[in-house]
C-alpha positions as a Markdown table, in Angstrom:
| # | Residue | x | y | z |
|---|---|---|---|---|
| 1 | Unk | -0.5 | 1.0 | 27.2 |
| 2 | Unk | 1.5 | 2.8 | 30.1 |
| 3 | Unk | -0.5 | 1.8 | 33.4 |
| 4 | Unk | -2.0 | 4.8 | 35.1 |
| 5 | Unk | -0.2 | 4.5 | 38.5 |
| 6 | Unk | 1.2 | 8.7 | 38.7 |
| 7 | Unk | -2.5 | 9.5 | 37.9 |
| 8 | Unk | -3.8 | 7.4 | 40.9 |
| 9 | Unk | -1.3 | 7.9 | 43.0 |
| 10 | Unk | -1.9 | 12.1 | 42.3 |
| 11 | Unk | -5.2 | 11.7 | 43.4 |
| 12 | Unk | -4.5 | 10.2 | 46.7 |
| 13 | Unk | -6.8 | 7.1 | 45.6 |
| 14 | Unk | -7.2 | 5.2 | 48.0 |
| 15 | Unk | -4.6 | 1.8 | 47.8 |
| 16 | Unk | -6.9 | -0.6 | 49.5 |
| 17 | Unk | -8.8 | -1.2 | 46.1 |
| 18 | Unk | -5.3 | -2.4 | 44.8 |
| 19 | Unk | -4.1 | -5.1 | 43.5 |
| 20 | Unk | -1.2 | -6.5 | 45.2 |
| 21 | Unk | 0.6 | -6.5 | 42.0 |
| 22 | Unk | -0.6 | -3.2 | 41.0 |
| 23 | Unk | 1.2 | -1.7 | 44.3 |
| 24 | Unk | 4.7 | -3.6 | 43.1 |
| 25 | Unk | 4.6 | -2.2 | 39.8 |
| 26 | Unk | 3.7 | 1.3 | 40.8 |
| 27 | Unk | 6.6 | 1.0 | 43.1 |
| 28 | Unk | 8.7 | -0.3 | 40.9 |
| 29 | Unk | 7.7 | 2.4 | 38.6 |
| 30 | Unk | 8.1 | 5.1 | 40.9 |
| 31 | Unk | 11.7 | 4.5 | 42.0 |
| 32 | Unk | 12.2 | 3.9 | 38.3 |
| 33 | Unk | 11.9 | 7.3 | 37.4 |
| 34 | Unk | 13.0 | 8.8 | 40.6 |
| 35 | Unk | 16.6 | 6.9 | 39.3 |
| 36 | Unk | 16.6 | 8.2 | 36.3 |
| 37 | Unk | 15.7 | 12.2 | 36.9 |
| 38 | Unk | 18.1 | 14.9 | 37.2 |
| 39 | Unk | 18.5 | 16.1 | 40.6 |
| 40 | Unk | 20.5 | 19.4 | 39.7 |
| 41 | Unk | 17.4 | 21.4 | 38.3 |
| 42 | Unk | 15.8 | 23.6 | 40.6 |
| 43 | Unk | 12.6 | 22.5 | 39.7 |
| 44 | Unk | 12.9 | 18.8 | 40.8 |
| 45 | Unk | 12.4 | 19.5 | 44.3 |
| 46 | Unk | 8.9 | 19.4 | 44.2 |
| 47 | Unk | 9.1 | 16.0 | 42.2 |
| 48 | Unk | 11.3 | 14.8 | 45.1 |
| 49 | Unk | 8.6 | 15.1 | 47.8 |
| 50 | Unk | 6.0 | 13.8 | 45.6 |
| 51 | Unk | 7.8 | 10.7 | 44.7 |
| 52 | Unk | 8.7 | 10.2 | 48.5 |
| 53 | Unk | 5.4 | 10.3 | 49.2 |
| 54 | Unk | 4.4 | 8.0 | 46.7 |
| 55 | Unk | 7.1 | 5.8 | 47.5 |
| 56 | Unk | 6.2 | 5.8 | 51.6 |
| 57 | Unk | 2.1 | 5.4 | 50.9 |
| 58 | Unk | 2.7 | 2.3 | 48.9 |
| 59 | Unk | 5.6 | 0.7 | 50.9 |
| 60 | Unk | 2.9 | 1.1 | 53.8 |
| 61 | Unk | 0.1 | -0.4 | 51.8 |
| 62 | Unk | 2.6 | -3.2 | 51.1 |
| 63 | Unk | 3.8 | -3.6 | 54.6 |
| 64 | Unk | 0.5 | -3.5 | 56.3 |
| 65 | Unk | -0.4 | -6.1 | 53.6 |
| 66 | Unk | 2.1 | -8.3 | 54.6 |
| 67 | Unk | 1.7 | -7.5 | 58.1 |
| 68 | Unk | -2.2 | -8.9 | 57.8 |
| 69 | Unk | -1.2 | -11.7 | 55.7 |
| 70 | Unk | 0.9 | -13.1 | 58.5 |
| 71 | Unk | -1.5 | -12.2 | 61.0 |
| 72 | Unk | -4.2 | -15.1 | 59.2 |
């Protein structure tokens, strides 16, 4: 079963109800298929600023996970 992440992420759930690993996979999943995708269609523009955005929500979650973990 292919995790839902891109359906989450579309959303704009909110990634405090996360699981820690759940934001590394999506992550990991996200620049995944950013790699892969062919920049040279007109179309993928729009696919680049979602996947930035994706990209920059969950390295914040991550970070301001990290941030409070060192804080304790």
């Amino acid at each position: 079963m292919t995790p839902d992440y891109l359906d989450r992420l579309a959303r704009s759930e909110p990634l405090d109800g996360w699981r820690p690993d759940e934001l590394v996979a999506a992550l990991a999943m996200v620049e995944g298929l950013d790699a892969t995708r062919k920049r040279w269609e007109p179309s993928t523009v729009v696919v680049d600023i979602r996947y930035a955005r994706y990209r920059r929500r969950l390295r914040q979650e991550l970070d301001h996970r990290i941030a409070d973990d060192n804080l304790l």
